[in-house]
C-alpha positions as CSV (number, residue, x, y, z in Angstrom):
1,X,0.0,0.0,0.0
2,X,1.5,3.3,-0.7
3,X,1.5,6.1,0.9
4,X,-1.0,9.5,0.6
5,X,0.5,12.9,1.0
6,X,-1.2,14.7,4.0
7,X,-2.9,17.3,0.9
8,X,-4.9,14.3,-0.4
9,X,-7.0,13.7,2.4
10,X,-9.9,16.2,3.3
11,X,-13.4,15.2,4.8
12,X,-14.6,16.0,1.4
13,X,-12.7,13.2,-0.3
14,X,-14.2,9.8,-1.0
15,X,-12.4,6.8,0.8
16,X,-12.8,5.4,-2.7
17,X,-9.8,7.9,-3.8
18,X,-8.3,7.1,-0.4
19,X,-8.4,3.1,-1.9
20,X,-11.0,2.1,0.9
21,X,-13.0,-0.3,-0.1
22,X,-16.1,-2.1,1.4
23,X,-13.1,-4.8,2.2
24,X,-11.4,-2.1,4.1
25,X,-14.6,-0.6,5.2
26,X,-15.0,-3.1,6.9
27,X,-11.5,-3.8,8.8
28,X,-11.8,-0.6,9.9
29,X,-14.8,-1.0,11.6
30,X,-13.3,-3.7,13.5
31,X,-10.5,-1.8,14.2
32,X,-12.9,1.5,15.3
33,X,-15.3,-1.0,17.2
34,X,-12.0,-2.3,19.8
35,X,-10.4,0.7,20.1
36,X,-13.3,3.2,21.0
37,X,-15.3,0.1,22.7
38,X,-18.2,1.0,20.6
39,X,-20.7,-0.7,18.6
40,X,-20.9,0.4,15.0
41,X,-23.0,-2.3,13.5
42,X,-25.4,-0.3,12.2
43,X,-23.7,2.5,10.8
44,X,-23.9,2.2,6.8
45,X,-20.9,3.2,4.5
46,X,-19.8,3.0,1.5
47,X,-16.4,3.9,-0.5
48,X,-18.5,6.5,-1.9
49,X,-19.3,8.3,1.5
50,X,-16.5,10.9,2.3
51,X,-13.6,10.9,5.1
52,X,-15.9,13.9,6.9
53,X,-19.1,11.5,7.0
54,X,-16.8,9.0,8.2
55,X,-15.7,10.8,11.1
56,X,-18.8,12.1,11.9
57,X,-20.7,8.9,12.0
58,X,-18.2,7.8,14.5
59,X,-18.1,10.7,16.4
60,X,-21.7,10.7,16.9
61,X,-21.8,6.8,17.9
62,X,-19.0,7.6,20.1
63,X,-21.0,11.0,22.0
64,X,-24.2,8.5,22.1
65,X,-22.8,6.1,23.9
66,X,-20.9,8.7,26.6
67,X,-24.0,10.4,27.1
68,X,-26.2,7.2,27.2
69,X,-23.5,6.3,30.2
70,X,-23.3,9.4,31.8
């Protein structure tokens, strides 16, 4: 896997252009899931979803669950 320069990745960019793929989509999750102890089974991306909808899914998953335990 090459590397991206630090220009090529925006929350406007696809992961598609960032060579994620629902493959990688996927081991992400995982990887997301065990290190932020949450549960993202029923967030729905794609490759065509941006960076910024990626984070922000996650983030919101993420502020769920701290308020839901707070």
């Amino acid at each position: 896997m090459s590397r991206l320069p630090a220009d090529a990745l925006g929350p406007e960019v696809p992961l598609h252009r960032v060579h994620i793929d629902s493959l990688a989509l996927e081991e992400l999750r995982l990887v997301l899931e065990d290190a932020l102890r949450v549960d993202l089974d029923e967030v729905h991306l794609t490759s065509r979803d941006t960076v910024g909808h990626l984070v922000a899914v996650v983030c919101a998953v993420v502020c769920e669950k701290t308020t839901a335990a707070a």
